[in-house]
C-alpha positions in Angstrom: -35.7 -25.6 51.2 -38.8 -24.0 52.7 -42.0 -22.7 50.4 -40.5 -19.0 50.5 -37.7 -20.2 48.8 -39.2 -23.1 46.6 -42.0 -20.3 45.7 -39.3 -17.9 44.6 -36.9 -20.7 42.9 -40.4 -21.9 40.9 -41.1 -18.2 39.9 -37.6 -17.4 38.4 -38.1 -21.1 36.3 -41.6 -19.7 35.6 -39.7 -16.3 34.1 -37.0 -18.4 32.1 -39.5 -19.9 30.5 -41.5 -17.3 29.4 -38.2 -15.2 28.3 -37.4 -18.6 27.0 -40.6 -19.0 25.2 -40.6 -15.2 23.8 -37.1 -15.6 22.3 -38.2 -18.6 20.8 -41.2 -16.7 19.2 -39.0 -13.6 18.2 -36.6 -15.9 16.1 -39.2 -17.8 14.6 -41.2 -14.8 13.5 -38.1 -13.2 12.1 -37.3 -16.7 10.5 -40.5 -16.0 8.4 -39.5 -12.5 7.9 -36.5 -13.5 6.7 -38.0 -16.3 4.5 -40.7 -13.3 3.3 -37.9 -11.1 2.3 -36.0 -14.2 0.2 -39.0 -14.6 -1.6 -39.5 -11.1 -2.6 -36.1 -11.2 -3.7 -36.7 -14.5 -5.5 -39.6 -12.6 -7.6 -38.0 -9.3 -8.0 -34.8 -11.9 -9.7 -37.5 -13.8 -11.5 -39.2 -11.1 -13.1 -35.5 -9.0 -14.0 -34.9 -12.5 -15.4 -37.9 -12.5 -17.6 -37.6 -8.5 -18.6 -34.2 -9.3 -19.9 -35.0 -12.3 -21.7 -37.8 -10.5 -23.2 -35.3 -7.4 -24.3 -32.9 -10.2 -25.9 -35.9 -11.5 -27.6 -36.8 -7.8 -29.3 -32.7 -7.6 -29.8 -32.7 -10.8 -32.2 -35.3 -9.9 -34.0 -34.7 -6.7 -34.8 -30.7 -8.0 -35.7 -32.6 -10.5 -37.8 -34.2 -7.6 -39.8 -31.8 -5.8 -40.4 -29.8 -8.6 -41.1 -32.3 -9.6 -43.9 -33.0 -6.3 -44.8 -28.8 -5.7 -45.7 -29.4 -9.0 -47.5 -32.4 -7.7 -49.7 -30.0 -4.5 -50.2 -26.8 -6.0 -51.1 -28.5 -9.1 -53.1 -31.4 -7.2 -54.6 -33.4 -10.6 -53.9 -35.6 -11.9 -50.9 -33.4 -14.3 -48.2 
């Protein structure tokens, strides 16, 4: 081989690298993207989670005074 070509052959390895190098950097950054976007999706779970639990919460004890309240009614005495 003589420099010409060894210069050009070196170059091309050069540019695989680089594109090798930028791909590399593309999928890591939308790995994190990816990983920022399961997180959000983690809270927005989290906090439905919670709201719900909360609701279920208000649920049982408004069922538990009504509940009570039928008792008082239908017993005439405190439960």
């Amino acid at each position: 081989m003589d420099s010409h070509a060894t210069l050009i052959a070196s170059n091309v390895v050069s540019m695989n690298q680089d594109v090798s190098t930028e791909i590399y950097h593309v999928t890591i950054e939308q790995r994190g993207i990816t990983g920022k976007v399961v997180n959000m999706n983690r809270d927005v779970l989290t906090a439905i989670y919670h709201v719900t639990m909360e609701q279920m919460g208000i649920a049982n004890r408004r069922r538990t005074f009504f509940w009570r309240a039928m008792q008082l009614v239908l017993t005439r005495k405190w439960v």
